[in-house]
C-alpha positions in Angstrom: 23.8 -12.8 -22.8 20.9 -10.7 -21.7 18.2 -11.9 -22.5 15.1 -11.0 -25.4 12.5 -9.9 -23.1 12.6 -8.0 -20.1 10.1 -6.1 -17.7 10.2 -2.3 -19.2 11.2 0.2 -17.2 9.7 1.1 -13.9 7.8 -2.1 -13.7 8.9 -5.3 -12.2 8.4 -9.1 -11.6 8.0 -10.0 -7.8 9.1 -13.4 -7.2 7.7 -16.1 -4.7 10.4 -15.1 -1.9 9.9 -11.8 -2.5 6.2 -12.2 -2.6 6.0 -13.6 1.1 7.0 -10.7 2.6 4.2 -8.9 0.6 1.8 -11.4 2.3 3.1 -10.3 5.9 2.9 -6.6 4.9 -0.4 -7.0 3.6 -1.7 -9.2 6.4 -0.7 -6.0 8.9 -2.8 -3.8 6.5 -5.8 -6.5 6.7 -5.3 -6.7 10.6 -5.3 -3.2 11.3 -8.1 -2.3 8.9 -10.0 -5.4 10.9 -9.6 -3.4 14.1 -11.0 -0.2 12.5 -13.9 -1.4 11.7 -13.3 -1.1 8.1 -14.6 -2.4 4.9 -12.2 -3.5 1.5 -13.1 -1.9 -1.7 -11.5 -3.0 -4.8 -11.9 -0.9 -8.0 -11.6 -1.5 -11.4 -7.4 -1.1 -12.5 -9.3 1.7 -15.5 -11.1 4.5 -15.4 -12.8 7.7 -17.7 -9.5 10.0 -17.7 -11.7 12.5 -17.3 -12.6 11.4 -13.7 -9.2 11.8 -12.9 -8.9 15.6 -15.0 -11.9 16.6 -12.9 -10.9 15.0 -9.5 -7.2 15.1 -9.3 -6.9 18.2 -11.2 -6.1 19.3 -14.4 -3.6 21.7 -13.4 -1.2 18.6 -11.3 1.5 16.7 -12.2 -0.4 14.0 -11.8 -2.7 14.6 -14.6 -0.5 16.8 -16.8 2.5 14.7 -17.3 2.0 11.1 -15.2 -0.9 9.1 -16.4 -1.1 6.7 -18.9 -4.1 7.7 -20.7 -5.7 6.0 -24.3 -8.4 5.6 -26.2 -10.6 2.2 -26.4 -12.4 0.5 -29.0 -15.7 2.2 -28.5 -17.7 4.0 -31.3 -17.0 7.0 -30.5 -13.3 6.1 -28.7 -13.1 6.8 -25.1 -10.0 8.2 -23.2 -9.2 5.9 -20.4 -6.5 5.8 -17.9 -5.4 3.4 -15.8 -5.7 4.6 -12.6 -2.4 6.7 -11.1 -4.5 6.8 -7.4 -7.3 5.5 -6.1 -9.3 7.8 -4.2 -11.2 9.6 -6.9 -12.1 5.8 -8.2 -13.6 5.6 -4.8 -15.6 8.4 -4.8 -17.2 7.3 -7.9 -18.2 3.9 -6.5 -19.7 6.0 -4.0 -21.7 8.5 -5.7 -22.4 5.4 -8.6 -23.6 2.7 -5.9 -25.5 5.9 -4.1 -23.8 4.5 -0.9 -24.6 7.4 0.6 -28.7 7.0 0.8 -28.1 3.1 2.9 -25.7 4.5 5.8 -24.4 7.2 7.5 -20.6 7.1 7.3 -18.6 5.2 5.1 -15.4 3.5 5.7 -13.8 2.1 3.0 -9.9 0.8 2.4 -8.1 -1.0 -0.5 -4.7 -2.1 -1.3 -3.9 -2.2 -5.2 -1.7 -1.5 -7.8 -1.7 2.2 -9.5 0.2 3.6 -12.4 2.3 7.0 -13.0 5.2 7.9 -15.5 7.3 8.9 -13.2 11.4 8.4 -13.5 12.2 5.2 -11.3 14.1 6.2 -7.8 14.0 3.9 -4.7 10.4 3.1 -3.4 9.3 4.4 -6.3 8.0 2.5 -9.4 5.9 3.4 -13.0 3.4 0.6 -11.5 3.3 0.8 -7.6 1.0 -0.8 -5.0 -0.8 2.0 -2.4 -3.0 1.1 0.5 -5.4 4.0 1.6 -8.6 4.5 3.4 -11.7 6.6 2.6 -14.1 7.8 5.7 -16.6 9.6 3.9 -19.3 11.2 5.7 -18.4 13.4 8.5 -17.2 16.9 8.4 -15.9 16.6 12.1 -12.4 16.4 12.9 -12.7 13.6 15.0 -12.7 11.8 11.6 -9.1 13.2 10.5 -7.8 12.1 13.7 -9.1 8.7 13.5 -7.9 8.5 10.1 -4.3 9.5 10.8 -4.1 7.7 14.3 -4.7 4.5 11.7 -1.8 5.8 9.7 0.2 6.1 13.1 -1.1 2.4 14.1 0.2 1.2 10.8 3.7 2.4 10.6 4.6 1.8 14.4 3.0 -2.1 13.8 5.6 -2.5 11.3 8.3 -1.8 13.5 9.5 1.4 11.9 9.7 4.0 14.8 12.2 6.5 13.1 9.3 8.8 11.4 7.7 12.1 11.3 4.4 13.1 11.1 3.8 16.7 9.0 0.5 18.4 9.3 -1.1 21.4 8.2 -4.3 23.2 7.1 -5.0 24.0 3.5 -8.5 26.0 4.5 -11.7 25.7 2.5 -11.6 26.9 -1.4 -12.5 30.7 -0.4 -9.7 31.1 2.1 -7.2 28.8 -0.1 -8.0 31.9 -2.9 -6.9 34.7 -0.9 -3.8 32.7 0.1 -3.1 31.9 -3.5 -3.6 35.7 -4.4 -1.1 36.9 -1.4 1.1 34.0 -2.0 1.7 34.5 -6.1 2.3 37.7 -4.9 5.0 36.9 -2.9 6.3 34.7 -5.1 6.3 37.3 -8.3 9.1 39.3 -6.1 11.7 36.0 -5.7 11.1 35.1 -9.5 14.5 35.4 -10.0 15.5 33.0 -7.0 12.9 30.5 -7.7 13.3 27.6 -10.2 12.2 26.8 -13.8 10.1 24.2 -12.9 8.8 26.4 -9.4 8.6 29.1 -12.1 5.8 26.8 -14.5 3.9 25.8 -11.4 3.6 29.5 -10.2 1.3 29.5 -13.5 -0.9 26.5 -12.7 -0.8 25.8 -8.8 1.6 28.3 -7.4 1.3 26.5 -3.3 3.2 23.7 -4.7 5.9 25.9 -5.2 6.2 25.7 -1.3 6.6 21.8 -1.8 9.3 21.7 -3.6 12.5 19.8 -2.3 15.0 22.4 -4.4 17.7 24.5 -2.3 16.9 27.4 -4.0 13.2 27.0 -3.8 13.3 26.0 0.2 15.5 29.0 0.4 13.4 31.5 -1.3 9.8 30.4 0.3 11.4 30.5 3.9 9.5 33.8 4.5 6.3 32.8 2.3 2.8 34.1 4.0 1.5 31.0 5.9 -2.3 30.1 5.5 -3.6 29.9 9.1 -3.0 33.8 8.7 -6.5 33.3 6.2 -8.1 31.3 8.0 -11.4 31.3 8.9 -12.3 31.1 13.0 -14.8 27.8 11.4 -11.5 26.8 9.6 -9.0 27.3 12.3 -10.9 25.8 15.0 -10.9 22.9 13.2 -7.3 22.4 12.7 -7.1 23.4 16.1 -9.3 20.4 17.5 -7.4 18.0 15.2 -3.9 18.6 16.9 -6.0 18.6 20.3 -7.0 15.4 19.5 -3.6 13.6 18.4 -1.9 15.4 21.6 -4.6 13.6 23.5 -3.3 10.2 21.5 0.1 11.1 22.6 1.0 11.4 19.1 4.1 13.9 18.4 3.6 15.6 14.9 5.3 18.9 13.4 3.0 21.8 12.0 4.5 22.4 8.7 3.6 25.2 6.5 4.7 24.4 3.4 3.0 21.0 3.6 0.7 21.3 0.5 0.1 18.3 -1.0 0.0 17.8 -4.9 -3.5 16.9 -5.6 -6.4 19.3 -6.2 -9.1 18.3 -4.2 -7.6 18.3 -0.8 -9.6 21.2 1.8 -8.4 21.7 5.6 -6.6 19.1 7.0 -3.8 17.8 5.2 -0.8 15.3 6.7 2.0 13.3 5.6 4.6 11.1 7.0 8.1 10.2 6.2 10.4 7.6 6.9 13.7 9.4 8.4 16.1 6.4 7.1 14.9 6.7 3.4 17.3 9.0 2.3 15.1 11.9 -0.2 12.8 10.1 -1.3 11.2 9.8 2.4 7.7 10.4 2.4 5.6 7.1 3.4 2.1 8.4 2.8 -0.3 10.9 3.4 -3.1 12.3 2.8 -6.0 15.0 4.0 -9.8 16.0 4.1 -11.3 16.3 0.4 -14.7 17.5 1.3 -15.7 19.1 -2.3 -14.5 16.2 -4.3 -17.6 14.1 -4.1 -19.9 17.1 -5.5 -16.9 18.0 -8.1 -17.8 14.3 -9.9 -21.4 14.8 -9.7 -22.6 13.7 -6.4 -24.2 15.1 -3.6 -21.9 17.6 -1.1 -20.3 14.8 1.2 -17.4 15.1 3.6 -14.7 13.0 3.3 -10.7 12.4 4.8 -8.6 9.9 3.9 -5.1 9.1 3.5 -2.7 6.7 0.9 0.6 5.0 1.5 3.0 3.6 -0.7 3.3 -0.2 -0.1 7.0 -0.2 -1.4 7.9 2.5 0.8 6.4 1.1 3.7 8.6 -2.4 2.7 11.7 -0.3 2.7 11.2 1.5 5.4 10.6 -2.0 8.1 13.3 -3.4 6.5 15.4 -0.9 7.6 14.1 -1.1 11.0 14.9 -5.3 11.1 11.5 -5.8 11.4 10.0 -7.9 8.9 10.5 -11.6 10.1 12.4 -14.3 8.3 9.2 -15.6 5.7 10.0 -19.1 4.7 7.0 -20.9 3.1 5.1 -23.5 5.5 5.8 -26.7 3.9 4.6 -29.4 6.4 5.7 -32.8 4.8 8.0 -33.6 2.0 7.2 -37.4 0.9 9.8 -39.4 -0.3 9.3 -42.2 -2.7 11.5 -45.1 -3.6 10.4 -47.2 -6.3 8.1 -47.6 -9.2 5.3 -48.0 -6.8 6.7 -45.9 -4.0 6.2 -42.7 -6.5 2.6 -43.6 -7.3 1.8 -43.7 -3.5 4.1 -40.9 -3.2 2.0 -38.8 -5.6 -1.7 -40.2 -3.7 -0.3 -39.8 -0.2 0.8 -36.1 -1.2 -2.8 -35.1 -2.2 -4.2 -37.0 1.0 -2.4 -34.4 3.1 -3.2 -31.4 0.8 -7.1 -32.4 0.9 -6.7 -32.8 5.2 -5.5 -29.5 5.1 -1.2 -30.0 5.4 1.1 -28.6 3.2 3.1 -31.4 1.7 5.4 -32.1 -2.0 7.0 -34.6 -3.4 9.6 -35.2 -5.9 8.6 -34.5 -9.4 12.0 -35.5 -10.8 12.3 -38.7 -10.1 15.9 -37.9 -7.7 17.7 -40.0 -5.4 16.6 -40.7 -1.7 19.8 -38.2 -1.1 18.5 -35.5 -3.3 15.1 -36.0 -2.0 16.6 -35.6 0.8 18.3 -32.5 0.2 15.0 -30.6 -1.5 13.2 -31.6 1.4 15.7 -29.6 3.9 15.7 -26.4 1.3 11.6 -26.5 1.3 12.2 -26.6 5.2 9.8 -29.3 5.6 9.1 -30.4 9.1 8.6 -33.9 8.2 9.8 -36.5 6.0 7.5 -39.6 5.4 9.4 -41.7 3.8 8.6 -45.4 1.9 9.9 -47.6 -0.9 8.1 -50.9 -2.7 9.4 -53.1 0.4 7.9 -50.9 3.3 4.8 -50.2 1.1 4.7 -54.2 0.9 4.8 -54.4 4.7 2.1 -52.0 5.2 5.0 -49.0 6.6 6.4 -46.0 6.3 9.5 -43.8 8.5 8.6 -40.5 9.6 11.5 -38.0 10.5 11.3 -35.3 12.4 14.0 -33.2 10.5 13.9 -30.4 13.7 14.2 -33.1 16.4 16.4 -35.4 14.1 14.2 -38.5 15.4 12.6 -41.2 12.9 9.5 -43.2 14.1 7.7 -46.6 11.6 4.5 -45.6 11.2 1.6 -48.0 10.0 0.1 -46.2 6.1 -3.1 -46.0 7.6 -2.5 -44.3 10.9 0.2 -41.8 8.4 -2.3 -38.8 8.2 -3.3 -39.0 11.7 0.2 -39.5 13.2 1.3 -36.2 11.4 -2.1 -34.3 11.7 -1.2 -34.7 15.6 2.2 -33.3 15.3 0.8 -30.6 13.7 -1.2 -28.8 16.2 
């Protein structure tokens, strides 16, 4: 019998065993981000939807079919959203906390859960956890190389080594506009290749045409104009200096044309990178320089790079690879009461080890020494301190080692210490 309630679609419940290898995946995030030199943001899970219109882009997928967007309680209602990415949040903060007058460059990262109707496929969820980073402040390409190099750190630190790195250039807002003109040109003459859903974006953002994963799409942009042919010398020479850079870093990457990214704000540099043992739905993360989306919200003209992963990607992805180790949670001492007044000093010696700082348990149910016994071995406890009313009389309890199978009479009051030793 199923039963009444369940999680709706394309959310889930992460349980505790689940939830340790999240720790580990999150404590590389914290490390790496430690070494960077960079700070954690958290945002609020809700924000105006029109943040995310203006931002992200009316025009996207994004905005135009994935958010979940309602009205509050105010008087006059507001349309909120809960937030489907996180870096146009951040930009807010920064333009709202005027970050921008107290230091020169900003580094930011966060790691949080965002929302997007989307149909549920592997790695892919209606509520999803991304980690990104926001370097907001220089308009060299030195920053979009330190910003990728971190996404290069993070994937090779989880183990996962069968990857790609895409990059391209999507030029400043002028030059993007005579690409757009040449390129809906081109793509007017394979209409009748292309399809429907290549044929509605033509209307609204024809370069993501170039992104789609269709045959007959990927067939009928092979030929497409290519946007370093409208490029700038300013624009090129950037994009130029950032491939210098990650060939100095002894980074391999593929220039990819038809790399487009489906948010609006992204100018220059974009990247992403996918997981070559995830099947189609492959792409890890990415992200790209967004230098006008500051001054599109309302704040000063600021550059900015930055990239976003998918956590549950990234979870797949170094589980493929083997390399996520075995997470067990570090109990250090399962105590083991035998009588009335072996539980009560089975429930006070417990919290003496908890307040020193050890993990310990004891039995709740009121089991056997052989089911105690047994729990103790499934909780992997190192040590068993174990005492009933006659040792407690006597002043004693036995601890066993349960890895090196040997027991030792301990006196109560040298308990803590005796085990606080063994623990270092």
């Amino acid at each position: 019998m199923s039963p009444r309630y369940q999680s709706l679609k394309g959310f889930r419940d992460m349980l505790p065993e689940e939830s340790l290898r999240w720790q580990w995946l999150e404590g590389k995030v914290r490390e790496l981000m430690r070494r960077y030199g960079y700070g954690q943001l958290r945002l609020p899970l809700v924000e105006s939807t029109e943040l995310f219109a203006r931002g992200v882009g009316e025009g996207t997928d994004v905005v135009s079919k994935e958010m979940y967007s309602f009205l509050d309680k105010g008087d006059p209602p507001e349309s909120i959203t809960l937030r489907p990415e996180l870096t146009a949040g951040a930009a807010r903060a920064w333009v709202q906390h005027e970050i921008g007058k107290n230091q020169g460059l900003t580094k930011w990262y966060y790691v949080g859960p965002a929302f997007r109707y989307e149909q549920p496929q592997s790695g892919r969820y209606r509520q999803f956890t991304t980690f990104g980073v926001e370097l907001i402040g220089s308009p060299l390409p030195e920053a979009d190389a330190e910003v990728i190099l971190a996404g290069v750190d993070l994937i090779e630190s989880l183990g996962i080594r069968n990857y790609r790195l895409r990059l391209n250039t999507l030029g400043m807002p002028e030059e993007r506009t005579a690409y757009r003109a040449a390129l809906l040109e081109f793509l007017n003459t394979r209409r009748n290749q292309l399809s429907q859903e290549s044929l509605r974006r033509m209307e609204s953002n024809p370069l993501r045409v170039l992104d789609s994963k269709k045959e007959e799409d990927v067939a009928a942009t092979a030929d497409a104009p290519k946007i370093l042919d409208f490029l700038a010398h300013e624009s090129l020479a950037h994009f130029n200096r950032v491939q210098g850079l990650l060939d100095g870093a002894g980074v391999p990457y593929v220039v990819d044309h038809k790399l487009v990214r489906g948010l609006d704000y992204y100018t220059r540099t974009a990247f992403e990178f996918q997981g070559l043992d995830l099947g189609a739905q492959d792409a890890l993360g990415g992200g790209g320089r967004y230098d006008g989306l500051i001054e599109q919200i309302g704040g000063p003209a600021t550059p900015a790079v930055g990239f976003g992963f998918g956590m549950d990607r990234l979870m797949i992805a170094a589980q493929a690879a083997g390399a996520i180790p075995d997470q067990q949670a570090d109990l250090q001492v399962f105590v083991v009461g035998l009588g009335d007044a072996a539980r009560d000093w089975a429930m006070q010696t417990t919290r003496a080890f908890r307040q020193a700082g050890i993990a310990a348990d004891c039995d709740l149910l009121g089991r056997s020494m052989k089911a105690q016994m047994r729990e103790a071995n499934r909780r992997n406890a190192r040590y068993v301190v174990i005492a009933g009313d006659n040792e407690l009389a006597a002043g004693k309890a036995q601890v066993k080692d349960m890895q090196g199978h040997d027991q030792q009479e301990v006196e109560l009051t040298e308990l803590l210490n005796v085990v606080a030793a063994r623990k270092q």
